[in-house]
Structure formats: structure tokens, C-alpha cells
N, C-alpha and C positions, 0 to 999 in steps of 0.2 A: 504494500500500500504506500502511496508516494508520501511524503511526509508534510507536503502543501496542497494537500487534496483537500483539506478546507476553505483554504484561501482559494483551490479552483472551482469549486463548487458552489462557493458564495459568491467568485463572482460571477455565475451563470445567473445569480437570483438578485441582483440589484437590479430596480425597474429603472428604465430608460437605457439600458447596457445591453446592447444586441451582439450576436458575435463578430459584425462589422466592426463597432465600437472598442469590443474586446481586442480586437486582434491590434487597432490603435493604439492601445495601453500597454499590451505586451509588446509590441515593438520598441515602446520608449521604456519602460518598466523592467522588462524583461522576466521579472516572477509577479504571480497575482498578490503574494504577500506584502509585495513593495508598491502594488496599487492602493490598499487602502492604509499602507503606511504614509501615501503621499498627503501633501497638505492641498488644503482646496485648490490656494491660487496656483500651485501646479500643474495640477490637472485642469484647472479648467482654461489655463495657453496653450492647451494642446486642441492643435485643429482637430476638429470634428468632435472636440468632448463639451465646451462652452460650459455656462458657470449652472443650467440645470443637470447637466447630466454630473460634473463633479460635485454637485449639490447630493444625489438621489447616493455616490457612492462614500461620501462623508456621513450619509445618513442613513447607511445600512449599520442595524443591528442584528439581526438574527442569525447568528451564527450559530445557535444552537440547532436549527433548524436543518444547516450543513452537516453537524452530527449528527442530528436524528440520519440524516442521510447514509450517512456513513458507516453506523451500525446496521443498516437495512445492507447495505452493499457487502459490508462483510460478512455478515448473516448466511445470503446468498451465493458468494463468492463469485458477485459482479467484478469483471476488468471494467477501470475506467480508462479513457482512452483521451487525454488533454491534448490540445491541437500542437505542441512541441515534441508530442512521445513518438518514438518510433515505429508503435506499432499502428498508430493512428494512419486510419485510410489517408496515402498520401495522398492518391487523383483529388482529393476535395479540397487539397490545399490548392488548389488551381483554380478555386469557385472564392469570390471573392466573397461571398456572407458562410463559410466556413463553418459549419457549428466547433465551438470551443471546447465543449466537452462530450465525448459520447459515453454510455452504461452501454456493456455488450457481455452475452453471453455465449459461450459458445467456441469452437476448435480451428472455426475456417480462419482461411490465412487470408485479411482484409485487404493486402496488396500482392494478390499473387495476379502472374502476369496476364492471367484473362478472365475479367470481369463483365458480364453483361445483366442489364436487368429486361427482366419480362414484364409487359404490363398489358391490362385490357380493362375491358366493360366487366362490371358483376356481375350480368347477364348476361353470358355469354350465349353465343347458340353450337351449335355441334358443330357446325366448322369451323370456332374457334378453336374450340377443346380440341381437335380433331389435330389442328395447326401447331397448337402449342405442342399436345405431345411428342408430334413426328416432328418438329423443332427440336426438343430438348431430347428427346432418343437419338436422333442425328449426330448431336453432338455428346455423344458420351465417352466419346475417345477425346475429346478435344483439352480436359483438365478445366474446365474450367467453371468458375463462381456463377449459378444463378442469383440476381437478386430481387425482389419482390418486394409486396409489402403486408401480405397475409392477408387479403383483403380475399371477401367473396369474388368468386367467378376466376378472370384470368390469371388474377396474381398464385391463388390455391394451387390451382392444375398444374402450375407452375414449379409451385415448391412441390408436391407429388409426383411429380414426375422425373425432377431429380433425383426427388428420394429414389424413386423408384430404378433410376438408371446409372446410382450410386454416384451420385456427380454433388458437390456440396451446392448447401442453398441457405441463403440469407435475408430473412425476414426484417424490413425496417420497420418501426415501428411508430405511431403517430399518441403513445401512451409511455406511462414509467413500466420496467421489468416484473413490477406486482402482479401487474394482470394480460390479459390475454384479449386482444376485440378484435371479432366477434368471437367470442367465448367459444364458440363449435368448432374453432379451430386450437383449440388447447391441446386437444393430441395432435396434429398434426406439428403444432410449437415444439411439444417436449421430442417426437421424430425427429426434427431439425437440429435440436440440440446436442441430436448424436453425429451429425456429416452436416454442419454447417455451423448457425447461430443465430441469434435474436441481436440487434441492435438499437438502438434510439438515445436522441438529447436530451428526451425526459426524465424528470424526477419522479420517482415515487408517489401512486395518490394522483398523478396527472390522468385527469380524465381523455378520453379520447373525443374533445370537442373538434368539431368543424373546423376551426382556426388552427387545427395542428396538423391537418393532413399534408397543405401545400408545405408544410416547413419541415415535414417528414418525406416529401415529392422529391426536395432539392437534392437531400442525402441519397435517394435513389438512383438519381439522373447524375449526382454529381461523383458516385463513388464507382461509378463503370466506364467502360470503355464505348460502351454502346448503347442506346435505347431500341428495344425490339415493342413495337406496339402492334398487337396479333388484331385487337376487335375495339372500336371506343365510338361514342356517339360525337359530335362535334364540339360538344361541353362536357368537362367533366374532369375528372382527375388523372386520367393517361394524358389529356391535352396540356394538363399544365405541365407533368412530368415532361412531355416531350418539348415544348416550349422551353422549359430549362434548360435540358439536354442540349437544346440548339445554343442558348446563350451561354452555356460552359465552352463551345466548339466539341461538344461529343458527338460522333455522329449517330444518328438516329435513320431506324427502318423501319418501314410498316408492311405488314403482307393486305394488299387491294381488297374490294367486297363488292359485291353488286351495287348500282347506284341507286337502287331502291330499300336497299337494307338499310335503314336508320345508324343499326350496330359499327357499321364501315364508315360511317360518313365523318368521320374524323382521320379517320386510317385514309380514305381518301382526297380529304382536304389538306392533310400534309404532303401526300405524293405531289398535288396538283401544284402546290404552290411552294413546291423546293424545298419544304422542309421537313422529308423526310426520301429515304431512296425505297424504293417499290422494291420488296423483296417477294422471292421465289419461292428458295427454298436454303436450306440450312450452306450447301456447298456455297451461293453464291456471298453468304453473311461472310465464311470461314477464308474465301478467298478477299473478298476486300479490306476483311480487318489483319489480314497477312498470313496470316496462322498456317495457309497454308505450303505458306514458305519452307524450305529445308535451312535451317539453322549453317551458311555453309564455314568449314573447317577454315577456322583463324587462323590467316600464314603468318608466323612469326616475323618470316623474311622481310616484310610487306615495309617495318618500320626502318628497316634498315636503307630502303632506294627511296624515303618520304621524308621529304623535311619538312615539320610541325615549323610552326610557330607557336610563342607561349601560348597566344590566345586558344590558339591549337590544340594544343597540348593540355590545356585547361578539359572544353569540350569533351577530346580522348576520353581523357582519365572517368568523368562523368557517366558518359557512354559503357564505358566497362562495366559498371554497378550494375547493369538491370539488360534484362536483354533487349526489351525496348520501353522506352522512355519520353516522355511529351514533351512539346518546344517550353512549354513554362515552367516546369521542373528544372530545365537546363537553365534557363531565365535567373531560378533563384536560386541554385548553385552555385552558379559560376560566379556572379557578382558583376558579372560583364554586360553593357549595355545591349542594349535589343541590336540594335545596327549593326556593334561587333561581333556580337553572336549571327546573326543572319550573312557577315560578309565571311568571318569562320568556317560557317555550317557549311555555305555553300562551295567553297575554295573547296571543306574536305570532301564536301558529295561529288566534285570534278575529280579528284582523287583517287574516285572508288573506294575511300575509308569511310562510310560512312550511306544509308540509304532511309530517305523520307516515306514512310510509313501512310497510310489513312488514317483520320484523324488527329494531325498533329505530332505524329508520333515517330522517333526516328530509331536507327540500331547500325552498330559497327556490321563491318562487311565484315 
């Protein structure tokens, strides 16, 4: 248990302190402990805090509150996951409203290299159910994260069908780790616990209102490599998830519907209007997001007839970590401007040390 997990969970609960805001404070602050040690007029000459919000954080008392917290986590043997930890989903540190802290339960690995989320209508009709499962059977050789939101209809079939094809699956969640909604998916929860996880920014006692879906939408859209939307009407909570999706640059797919099916008519309002690519079938997702590349064997030699430059040589090094890696991870690694980074990237991708990805996403040759 980290030893300032009070101080990060307090300051998830000062009002006016979003994790936009947050993320301000820990930039200049660097520990949450040294947030509310600051004095007001400190905090509040820091752009974007102004004298209400280091008002609301002068005026927080209930710390006790954080402990109650805290005994429930331990209790349980919740991981909390604060947005500096390493195990913290890095893709979301690419999402500028970040949530600061997540509760997560559970085995799967929140940054392994392929991450996609499913999503649809709660009413679904048979040729969604039908879509999803030969989607996610498809891919059960591929390793990789479904994730969801536990939600009736497509998100369910969803996490079922990983289960089913031994593939992990990860449920977001729009409540604290106490409970379960809708409650008929309790077992299906505790299945996931075994070859996946539960995750959410919620505390404890957080009811699952209306106002927490879209802020549980982001972490789904923002913690993948992809958005797959199978079945959704033109409003609704797959639109907003996919809408994110676009504003992170993740790329997002939808499989088409009849234009009389209500159910499609969101799945076809993305296709129409570029904001989503008309997908097929499972081959065509696994070739454009790369995967089905053959990883090819690193010549040692390669470095020896190539002369880096530091900036270069920065990039490299980068690159080596993950076998592939997004433009804005590199962004806030390296420390190096965007301009130097794109005139870098590009010198190495003339090179052949180096290959630009879909979505953003690059990897050493």
C-alpha cells in the first residue's frame, strides 16, 4: 500500500479538483501530500487553479473519509493505481482528462501490447450477438485485452465470450468495487476476476448514476488501442464512447446494419461521416492495427552502417521499451519538442530503423 494513498485519494474528493486540474498540481507539486501542504496564494498562481479552486483545496477536511476508504481497499485487497504508478494504464496518459486515481481488481496486464474495447446497444439483436462472438473467437490466438463495460447487451456477450475463448476481459466500471450494476451480472464479475479484472475511478458507496457513465466511457475509449462498435442507435453511450475514441486519435470501427435497422444507425452514421472505418471481419481489424505483422529478427549489424544523432539516439532507446509504442508516449519521454521529434522520426523511418504503425503508433524494424 503506497504510503501517500491518503493524500491521493483525498485529493480525488476535493470539489472543484477534476483530474484535468489534478494533473496541474502534480506537475508543479509533484506529490499530492505537498498539495495540500501548499499555502492558498500558491496555489491559486497556478494557471488553471485560481483563488476558488485553491479555496475548495484549503478547505478540504475529511480525511477521515480517505481512510474509511482505505480500510475498504485493504479489506478487499483492491490495487490502486495513481496516475505516476507504473502499472497505471499508460494509453490514458495520452487522454488529457486522465482519471488520477483508479480501484482495480483483478490479474490482467492493463498495458499489454493489444488492447481493444467492444461496445454496443443493450439490445442487441442476433446479428449483433452473432458479430461479437465470431469477432472475439476470431481472435483468440491474437493475446489480447477485451474491454467492456459490463453493461446489458453488447458489452456482456462481450466479456462471455472471452471468457469463453480464454482471452482476458476487463470490465470498466461506472460505480465503486462494493457492488456490481446491473447486479445479474455478479457472476459473470466474479468469472472475470479469474482471466481479467474489474476496474473504475470510483469510491466506495458510488452509486451508478447517469452522470458516471460518460466519465467511465473515457477510460474505455481511452485505455485501448481501438474502438470496435458491433450494434448502437444514433444516441447513446457507444456514440459517446466512440466520439472519445476519435478525440484521443484511437482508431475506431464499426461493423454496417441495414439502413432501416434503428440498432445500426449509429454504426452507420460513423462509417458515413469518417468517423469510424466499416469493418468486415476480425482479419481485416488484425491487419490494420498491425498485428499481423511478423515481428522481423533485429540485425544487430544495422547500428553499426547508421549514424544516430542524439536526438536519434534518444527516440532509439525509447522504441526499444515496448514493441510498439504511440507518437505521444514518445512526446513525453523524450523531453524533445514535437518538431524535433517528427524531423527524428522521420530521418529514422528513411533509414528503415524505424516503421509508422495505425493509429499513431510506431516500432523498430
Amino acid at each position: 500500500m503506497p504510503d501517500n494513498l491518503l493524500f491521493q485519494i483525498a485529493l480525488t474528493m476535493v470539489p472543484n479538483i477534476g483530474p484535468v486540474q489534478a494533473k496541474i498540481l502534480l506537475e508543479h507539486f509533484g506529490d499530492p501530500e505537498n498539495i495540500f501542504k501548499a499555502s492558498k496564494k500558491e496555489l491559486e498562481n497556478l494557471e488553471g487553479i485560481g483563488s476558488i479552486k485553491a479555496a475548495s483545496i484549503k478547505a478540504f477536511t475529511d480525511f477521515t473519509g480517505a481512510e474509511n476508504e482505505i480500510e475498504f481497499i485493504e479489506k478487499y485487497k483492491i490495487e490502486t493505481l495513481f496516475i505516476n504508478d507504473k502499472k497505471y494504464p499508460q494509453r490514458l496518459l495520452n487522454c488529457y482528462d486522465s482519471p488520477t486515481l483508479l480501484y482495480y481488481r483483478g490479474n490482467a496486464d492493463l498495458n499489454t501490447s493489444r488492447i481493444i474495447n467492444i461496445i454496443g446497444t443493450r439490445n442487441h439483436t442476433d446479428y449483433g450477438r452473432q458479430i461479437t462472438e465470431q469477432l472475439v473467437n476470431e481472435l483468440q490466438n491474437q493475446q489480447v485485452l477485451i474491454v467492456s463495460g459490463l453493461a446489458y447487451g453488447i458489452d456482456a456477450v462481450a466479456h462471455k465470450s472471452a471468457i469463453q475463448n480464454n482471452l482476458t476481459t476487463v470490465g470498466v466500471l461506472a460505480h465503486g468495487l462494493d457492488t456490481i450494476y446491473p447486479s445479474q451480472h455478479t457472476g459473470l464479475a466474479k468469472q472475470m476476476l479469474l482471466n481479467g479484472g474489474l476496474l473504475t475511478e470510483f469510491r466506495k458507496e458510488t452509486k451508478p448514476d447517469k452522470h458516471n457513465f460518460p466519465r467511465r466511457n473515457r477510460i474505455v475509449a481511452g485505455m485501448a488501442d481501438a474502438t470496435i462498435v458491433i450494434e448502437t442507435a444514433s444516441k447513446g453511450g457507444s456514440m459517446i464512447t466512440a466520439e472519445l475514441a476519435n478525440g484521443y486519435n484511437r482508431d475506431v470501427f464499426a461493423f454496417p446494419g441495414k439502413i432501416t435497422d434503428s440498432k445500426s444507425a449509429g454504426c452507420n452514421y460513423l462509417i458515413k461521416n469518417n468517423k469510424a472505418v466499416l469493418l468486415e471481419d476480425s482479419q481485416q481489424l488484425i491487419e490494420t492495427l498491425g498485428w499481423s505483422v511478423k515481428k522481423a529478427k533485429r540485425r544487430e549489424q544495422k547500428e553499426l552502417f547508421i549514424s544516430l544523432t542524439s536526438d536519434e539516439q534518444i527516440l532509439v532507446d525509447i522504441l526499444k521499451q515496448k514493441e510498439t509504442i504511440h507518437i505521444d508516449e514518445i512526446y513525453l519521454k523524450s523531453g524533445l519538442t514535437s518538431s524535433t521529434v517528427a524531423a527524428s522520426m522521420l530521418n529514422l523511418e528513411f533509414q528503415n530503423v524505424l516503421a509508422s504503425m495505425p493509429g499513431k503508433m510506431y516500432k523498430l524494424l
